[in-house]
Structures are given as structure tokens and as C-alpha cells.
PDB file of N, CA, C and O in Angstrom:
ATOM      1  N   UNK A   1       0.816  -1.195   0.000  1.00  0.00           N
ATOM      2  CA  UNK A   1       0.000   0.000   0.000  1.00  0.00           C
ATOM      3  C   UNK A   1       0.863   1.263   0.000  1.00  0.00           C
ATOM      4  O   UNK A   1       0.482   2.422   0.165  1.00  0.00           O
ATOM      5  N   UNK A   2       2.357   0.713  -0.264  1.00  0.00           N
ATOM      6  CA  UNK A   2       2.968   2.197  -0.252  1.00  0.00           C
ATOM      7  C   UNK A   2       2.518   3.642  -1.320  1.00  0.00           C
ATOM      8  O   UNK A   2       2.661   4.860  -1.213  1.00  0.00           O
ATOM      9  N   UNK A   3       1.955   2.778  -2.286  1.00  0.00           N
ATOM     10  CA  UNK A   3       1.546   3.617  -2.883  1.00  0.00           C
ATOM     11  C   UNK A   3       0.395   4.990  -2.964  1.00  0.00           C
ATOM     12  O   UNK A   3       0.287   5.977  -3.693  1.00  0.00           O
ATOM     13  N   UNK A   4      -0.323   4.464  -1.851  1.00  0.00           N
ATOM     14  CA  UNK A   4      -1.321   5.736  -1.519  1.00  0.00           C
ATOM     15  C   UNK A   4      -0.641   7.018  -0.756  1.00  0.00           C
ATOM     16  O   UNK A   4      -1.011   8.177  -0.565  1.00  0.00           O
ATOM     17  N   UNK A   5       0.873   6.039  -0.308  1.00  0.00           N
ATOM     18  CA  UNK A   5       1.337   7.333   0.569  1.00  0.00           C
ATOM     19  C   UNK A   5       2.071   8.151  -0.838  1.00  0.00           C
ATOM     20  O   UNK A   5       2.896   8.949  -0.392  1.00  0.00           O
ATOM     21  N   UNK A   6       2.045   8.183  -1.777  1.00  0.00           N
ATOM     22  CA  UNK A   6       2.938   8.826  -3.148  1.00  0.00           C
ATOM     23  C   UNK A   6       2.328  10.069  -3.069  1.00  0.00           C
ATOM     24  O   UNK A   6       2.916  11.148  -2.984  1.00  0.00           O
ATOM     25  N   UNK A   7       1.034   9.870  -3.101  1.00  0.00           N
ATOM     26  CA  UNK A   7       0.213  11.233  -3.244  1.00  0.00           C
ATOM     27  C   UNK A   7       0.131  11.149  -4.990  1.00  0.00           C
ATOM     28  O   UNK A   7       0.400  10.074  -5.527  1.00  0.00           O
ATOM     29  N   UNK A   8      -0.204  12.186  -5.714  1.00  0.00           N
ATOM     30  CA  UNK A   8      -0.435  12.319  -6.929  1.00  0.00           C
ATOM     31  C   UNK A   8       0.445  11.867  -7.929  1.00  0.00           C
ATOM     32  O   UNK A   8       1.613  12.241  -8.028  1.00  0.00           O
ATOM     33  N   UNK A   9      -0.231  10.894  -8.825  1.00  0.00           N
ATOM     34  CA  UNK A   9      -1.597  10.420  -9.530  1.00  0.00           C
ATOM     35  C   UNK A   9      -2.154   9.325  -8.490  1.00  0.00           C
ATOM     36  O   UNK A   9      -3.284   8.856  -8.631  1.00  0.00           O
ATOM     37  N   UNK A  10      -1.390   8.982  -7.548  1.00  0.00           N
ATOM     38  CA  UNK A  10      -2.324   7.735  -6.965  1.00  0.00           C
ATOM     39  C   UNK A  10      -3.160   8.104  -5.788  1.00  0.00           C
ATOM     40  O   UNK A  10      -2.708   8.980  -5.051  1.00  0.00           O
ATOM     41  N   UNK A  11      -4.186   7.625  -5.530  1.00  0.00           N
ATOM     42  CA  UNK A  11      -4.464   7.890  -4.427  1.00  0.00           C
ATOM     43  C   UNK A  11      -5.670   6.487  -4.007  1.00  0.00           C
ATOM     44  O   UNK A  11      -6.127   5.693  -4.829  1.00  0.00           O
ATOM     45  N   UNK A  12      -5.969   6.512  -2.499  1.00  0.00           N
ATOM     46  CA  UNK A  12      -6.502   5.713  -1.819  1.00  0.00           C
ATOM     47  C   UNK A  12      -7.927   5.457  -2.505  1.00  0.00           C
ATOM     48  O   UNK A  12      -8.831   6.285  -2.382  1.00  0.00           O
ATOM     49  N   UNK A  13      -8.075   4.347  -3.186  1.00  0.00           N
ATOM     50  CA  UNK A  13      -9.764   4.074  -3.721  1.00  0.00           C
ATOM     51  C   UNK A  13     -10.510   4.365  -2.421  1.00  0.00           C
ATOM     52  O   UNK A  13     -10.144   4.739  -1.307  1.00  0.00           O
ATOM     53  N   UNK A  14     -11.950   3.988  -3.085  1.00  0.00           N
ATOM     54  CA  UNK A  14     -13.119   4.491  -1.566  1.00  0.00           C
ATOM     55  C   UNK A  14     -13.691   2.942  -1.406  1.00  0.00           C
ATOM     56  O   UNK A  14     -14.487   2.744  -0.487  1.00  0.00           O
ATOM     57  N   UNK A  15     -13.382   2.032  -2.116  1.00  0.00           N
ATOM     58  CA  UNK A  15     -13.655   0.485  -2.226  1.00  0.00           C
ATOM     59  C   UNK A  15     -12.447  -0.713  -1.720  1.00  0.00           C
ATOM     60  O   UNK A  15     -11.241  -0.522  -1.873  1.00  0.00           O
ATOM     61  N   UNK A  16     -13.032  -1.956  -1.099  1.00  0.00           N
ATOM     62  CA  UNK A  16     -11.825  -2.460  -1.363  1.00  0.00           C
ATOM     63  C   UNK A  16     -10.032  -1.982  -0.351  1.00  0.00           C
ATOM     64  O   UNK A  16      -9.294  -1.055  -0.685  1.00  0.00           O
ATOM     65  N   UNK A  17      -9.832  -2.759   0.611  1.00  0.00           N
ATOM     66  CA  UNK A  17      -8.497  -2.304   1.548  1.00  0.00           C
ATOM     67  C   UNK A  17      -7.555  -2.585   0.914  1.00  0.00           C
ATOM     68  O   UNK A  17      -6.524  -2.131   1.409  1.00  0.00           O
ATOM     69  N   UNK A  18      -7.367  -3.333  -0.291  1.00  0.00           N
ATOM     70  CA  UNK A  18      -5.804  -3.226  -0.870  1.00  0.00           C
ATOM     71  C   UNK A  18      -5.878  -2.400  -2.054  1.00  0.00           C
ATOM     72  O   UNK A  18      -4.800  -2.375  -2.648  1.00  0.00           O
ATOM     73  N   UNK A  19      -6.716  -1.772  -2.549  1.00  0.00           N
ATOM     74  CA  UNK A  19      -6.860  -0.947  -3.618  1.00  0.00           C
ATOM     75  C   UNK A  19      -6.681   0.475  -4.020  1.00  0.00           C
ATOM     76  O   UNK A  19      -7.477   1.286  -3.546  1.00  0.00           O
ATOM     77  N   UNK A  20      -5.951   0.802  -4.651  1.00  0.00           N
ATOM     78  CA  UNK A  20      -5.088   1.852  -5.222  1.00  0.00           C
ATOM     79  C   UNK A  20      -5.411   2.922  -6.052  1.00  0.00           C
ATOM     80  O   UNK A  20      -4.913   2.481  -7.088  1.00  0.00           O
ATOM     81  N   UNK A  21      -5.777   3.768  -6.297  1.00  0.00           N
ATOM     82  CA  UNK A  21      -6.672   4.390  -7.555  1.00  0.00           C
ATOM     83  C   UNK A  21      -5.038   4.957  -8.368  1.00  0.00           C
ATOM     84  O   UNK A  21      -3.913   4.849  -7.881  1.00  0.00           O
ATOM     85  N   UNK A  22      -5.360   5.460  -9.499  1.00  0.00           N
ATOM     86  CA  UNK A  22      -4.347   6.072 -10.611  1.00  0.00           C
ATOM     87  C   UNK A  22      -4.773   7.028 -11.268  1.00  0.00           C
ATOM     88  O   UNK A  22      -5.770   6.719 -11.922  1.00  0.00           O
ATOM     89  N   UNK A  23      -4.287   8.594 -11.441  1.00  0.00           N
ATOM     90  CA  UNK A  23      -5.330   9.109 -12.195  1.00  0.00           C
ATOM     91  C   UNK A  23      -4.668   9.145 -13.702  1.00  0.00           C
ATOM     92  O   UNK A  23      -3.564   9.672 -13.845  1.00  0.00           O
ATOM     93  N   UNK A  24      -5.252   8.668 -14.637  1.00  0.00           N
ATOM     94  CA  UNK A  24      -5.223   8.708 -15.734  1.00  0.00           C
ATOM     95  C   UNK A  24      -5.090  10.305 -16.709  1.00  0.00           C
ATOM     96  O   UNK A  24      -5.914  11.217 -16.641  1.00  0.00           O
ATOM     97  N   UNK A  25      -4.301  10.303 -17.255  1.00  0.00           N
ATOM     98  CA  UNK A  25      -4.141  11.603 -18.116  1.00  0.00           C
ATOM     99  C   UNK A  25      -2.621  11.621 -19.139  1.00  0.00           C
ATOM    100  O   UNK A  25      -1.721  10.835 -19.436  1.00  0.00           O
ATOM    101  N   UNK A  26      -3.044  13.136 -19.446  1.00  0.00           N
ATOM    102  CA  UNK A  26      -1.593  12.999 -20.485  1.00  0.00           C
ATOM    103  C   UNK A  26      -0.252  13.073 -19.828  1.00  0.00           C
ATOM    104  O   UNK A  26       0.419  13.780 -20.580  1.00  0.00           O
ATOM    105  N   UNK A  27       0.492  12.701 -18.798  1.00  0.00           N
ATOM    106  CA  UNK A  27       1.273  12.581 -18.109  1.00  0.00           C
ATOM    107  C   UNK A  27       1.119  10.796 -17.785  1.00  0.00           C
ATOM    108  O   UNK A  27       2.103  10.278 -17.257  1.00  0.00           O
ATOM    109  N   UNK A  28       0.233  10.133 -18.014  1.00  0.00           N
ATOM    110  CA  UNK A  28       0.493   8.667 -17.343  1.00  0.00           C
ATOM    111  C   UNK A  28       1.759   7.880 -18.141  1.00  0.00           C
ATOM    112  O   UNK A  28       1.917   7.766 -19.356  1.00  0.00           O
ATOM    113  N   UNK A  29       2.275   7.573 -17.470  1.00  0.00           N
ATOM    114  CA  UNK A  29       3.590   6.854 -18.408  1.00  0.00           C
ATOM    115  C   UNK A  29       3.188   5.471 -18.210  1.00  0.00           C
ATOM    116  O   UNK A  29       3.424   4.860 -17.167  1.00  0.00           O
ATOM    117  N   UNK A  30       2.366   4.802 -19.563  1.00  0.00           N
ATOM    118  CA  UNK A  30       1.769   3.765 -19.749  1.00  0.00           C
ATOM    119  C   UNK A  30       2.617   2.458 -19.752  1.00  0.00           C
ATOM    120  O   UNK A  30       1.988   1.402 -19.816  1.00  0.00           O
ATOM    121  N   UNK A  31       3.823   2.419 -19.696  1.00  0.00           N
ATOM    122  CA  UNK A  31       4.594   1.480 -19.658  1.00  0.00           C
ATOM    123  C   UNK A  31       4.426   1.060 -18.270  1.00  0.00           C
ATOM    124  O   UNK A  31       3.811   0.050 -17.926  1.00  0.00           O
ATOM    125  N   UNK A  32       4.995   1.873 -17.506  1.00  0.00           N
ATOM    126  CA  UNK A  32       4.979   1.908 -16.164  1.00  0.00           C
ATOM    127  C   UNK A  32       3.631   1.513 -15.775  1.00  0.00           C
ATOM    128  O   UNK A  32       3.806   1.042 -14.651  1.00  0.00           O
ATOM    129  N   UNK A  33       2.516   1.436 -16.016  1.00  0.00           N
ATOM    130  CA  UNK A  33       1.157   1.432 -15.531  1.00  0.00           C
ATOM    131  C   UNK A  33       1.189  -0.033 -15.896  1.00  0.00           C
ATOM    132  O   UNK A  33       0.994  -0.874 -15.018  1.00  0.00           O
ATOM    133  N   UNK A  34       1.488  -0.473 -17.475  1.00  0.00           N
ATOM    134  CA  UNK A  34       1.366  -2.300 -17.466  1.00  0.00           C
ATOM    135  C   UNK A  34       2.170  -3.133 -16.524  1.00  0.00           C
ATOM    136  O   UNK A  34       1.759  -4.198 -16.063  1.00  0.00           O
ATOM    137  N   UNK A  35       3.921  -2.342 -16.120  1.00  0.00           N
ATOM    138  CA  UNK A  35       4.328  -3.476 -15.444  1.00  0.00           C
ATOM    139  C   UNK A  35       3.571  -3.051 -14.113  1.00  0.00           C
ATOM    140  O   UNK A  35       3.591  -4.034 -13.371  1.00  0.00           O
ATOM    141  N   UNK A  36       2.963  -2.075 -13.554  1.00  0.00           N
ATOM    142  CA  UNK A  36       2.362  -2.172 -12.409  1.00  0.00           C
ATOM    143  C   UNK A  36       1.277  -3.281 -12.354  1.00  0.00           C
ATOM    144  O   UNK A  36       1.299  -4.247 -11.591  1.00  0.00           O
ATOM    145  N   UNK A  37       0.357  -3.008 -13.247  1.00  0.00           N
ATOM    146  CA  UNK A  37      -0.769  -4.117 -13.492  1.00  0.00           C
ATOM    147  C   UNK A  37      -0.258  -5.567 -13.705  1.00  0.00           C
ATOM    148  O   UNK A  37      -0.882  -6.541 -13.283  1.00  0.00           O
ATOM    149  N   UNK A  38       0.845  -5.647 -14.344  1.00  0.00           N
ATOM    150  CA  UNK A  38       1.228  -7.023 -14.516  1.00  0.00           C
ATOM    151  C   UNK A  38       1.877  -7.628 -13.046  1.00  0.00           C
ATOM    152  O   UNK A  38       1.531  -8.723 -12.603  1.00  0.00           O
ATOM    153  N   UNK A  39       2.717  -6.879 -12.470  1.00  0.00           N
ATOM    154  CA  UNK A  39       3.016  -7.163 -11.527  1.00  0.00           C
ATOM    155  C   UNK A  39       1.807  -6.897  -9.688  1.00  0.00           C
ATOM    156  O   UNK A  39       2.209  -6.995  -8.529  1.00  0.00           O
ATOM    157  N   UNK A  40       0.740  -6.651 -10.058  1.00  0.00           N
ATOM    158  CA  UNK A  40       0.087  -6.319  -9.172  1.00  0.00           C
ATOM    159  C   UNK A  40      -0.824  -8.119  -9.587  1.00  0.00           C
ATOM    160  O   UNK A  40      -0.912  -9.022  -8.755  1.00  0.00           O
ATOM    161  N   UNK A  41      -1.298  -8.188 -10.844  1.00  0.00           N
ATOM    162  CA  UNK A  41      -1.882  -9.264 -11.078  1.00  0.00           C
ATOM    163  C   UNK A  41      -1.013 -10.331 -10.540  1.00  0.00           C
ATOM    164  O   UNK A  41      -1.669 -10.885  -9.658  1.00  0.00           O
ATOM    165  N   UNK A  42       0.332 -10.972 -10.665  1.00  0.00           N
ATOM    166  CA  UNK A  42       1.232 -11.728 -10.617  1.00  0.00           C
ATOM    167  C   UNK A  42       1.246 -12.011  -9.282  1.00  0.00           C
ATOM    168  O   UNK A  42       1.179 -13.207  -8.996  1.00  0.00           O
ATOM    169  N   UNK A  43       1.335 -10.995  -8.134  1.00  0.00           N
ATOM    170  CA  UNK A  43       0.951 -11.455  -6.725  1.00  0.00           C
ATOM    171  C   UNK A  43       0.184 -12.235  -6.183  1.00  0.00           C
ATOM    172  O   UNK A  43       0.395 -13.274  -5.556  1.00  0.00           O
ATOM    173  N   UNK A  44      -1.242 -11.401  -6.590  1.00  0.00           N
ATOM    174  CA  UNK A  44      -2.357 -11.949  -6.433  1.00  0.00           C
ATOM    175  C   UNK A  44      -3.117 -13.192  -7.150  1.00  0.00           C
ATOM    176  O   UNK A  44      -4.104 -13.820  -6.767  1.00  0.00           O
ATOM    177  N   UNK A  45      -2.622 -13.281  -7.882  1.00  0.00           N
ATOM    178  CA  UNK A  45      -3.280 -14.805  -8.966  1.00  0.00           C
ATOM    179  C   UNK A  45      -2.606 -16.207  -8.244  1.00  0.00           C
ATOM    180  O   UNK A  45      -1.461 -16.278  -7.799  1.00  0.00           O
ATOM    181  N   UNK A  46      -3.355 -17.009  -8.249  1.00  0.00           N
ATOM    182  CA  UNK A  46      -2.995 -18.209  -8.427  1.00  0.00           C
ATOM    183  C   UNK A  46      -1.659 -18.420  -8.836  1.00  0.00           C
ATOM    184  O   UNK A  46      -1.562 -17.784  -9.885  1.00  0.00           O
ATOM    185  N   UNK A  47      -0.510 -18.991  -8.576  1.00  0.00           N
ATOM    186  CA  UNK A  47       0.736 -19.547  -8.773  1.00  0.00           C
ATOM    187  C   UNK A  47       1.097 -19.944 -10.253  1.00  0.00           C
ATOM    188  O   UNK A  47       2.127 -19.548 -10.799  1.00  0.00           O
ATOM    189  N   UNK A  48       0.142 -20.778 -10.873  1.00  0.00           N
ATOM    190  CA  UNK A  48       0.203 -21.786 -11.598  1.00  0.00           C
ATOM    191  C   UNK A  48      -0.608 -20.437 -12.856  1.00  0.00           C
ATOM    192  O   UNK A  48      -0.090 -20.236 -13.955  1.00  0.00           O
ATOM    193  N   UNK A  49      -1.632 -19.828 -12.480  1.00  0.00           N
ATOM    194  CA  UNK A  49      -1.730 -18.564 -13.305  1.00  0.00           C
ATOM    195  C   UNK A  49      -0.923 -17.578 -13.831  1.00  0.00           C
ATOM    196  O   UNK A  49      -0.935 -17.152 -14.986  1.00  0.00           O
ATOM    197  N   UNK A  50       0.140 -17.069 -12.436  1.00  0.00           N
ATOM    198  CA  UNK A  50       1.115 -15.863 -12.400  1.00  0.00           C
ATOM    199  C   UNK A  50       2.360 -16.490 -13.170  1.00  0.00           C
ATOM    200  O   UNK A  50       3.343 -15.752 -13.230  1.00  0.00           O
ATOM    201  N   UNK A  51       2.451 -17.583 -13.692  1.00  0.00           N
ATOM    202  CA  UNK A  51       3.592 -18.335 -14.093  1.00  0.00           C
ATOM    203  C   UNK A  51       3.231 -18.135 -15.462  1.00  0.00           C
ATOM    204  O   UNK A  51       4.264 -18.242 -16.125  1.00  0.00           O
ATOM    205  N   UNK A  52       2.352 -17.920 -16.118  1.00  0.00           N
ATOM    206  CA  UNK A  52       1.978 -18.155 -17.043  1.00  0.00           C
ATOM    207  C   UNK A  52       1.659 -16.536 -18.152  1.00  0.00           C
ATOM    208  O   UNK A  52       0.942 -16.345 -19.134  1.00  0.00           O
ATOM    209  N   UNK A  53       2.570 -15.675 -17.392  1.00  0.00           N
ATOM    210  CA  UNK A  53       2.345 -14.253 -17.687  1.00  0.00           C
ATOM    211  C   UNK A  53       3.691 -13.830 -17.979  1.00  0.00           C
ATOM    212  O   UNK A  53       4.395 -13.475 -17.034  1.00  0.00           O
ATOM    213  N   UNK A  54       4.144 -13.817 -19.132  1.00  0.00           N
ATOM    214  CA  UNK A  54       5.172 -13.466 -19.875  1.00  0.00           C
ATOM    215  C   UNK A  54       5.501 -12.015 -19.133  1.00  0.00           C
ATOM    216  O   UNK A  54       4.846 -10.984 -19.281  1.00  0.00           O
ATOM    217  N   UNK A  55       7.079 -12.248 -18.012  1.00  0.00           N
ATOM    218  CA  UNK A  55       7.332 -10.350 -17.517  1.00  0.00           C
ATOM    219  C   UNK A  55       8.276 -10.068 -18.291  1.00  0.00           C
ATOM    220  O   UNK A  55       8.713 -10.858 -19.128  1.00  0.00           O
ATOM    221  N   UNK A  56       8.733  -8.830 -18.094  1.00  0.00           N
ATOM    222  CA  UNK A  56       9.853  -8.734 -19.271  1.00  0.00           C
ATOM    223  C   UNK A  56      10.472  -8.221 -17.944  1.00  0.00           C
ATOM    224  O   UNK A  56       9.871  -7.463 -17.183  1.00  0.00           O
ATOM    225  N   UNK A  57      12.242  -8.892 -17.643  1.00  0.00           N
ATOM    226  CA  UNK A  57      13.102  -8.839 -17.548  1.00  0.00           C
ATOM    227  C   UNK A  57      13.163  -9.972 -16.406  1.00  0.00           C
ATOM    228  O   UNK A  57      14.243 -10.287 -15.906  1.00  0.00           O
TER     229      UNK A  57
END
């Protein structure tokens, strides 16, 4: 959850205790946003799922 402490673009959703909000705009550096998502999915999934998700590096 370190991330709610960043402050802007992220901030604390109103749903949900492990959940993160992002604000989307012309500043989002979209690379950075997939390995977040990829690596946020990869935690949380099933083992035998998260294995199965091509990371790059």
C-alpha cells in the first residue's frame, strides 16, 4: 500500500483495503502502468496462473 502514501496520480480508492486508484491523463507513463498491473496481477493470482504471464526482464 505504499503507494497511496505517493500522493499524486495515486491515491486511496473508496472500495476495497488493498486498492489503489491512478489518475489517468496525459502525463500517465503507460509502460509503467502495465508493469504495475502485470506485476500487481502476478501477486495476487494463483501460482500456476502468475507463471503463465510473460514479464519482461
Amino acid at each position: 500500500m505504499a503507494f497511496e502514501h505517493l500522493g499524486e496520480p495515486y491515491f486511496r480508492a473508496e472500495w476495497g483495503e488493498n486498492v489503489v486508484g491512478l489518475v489517468l491523463d496525459g502525463r500517465t507513463d503507460w509502460g509503467e502502468l502495465a508493469e504495475l498491473l502485470i506485476d500487481s496481477y502476478c501477486v495476487q493470482a494463483p501460482g500456476h496462473l502468475a507463471a503463465a504471464i510473460d514479464r519482461p526482464g
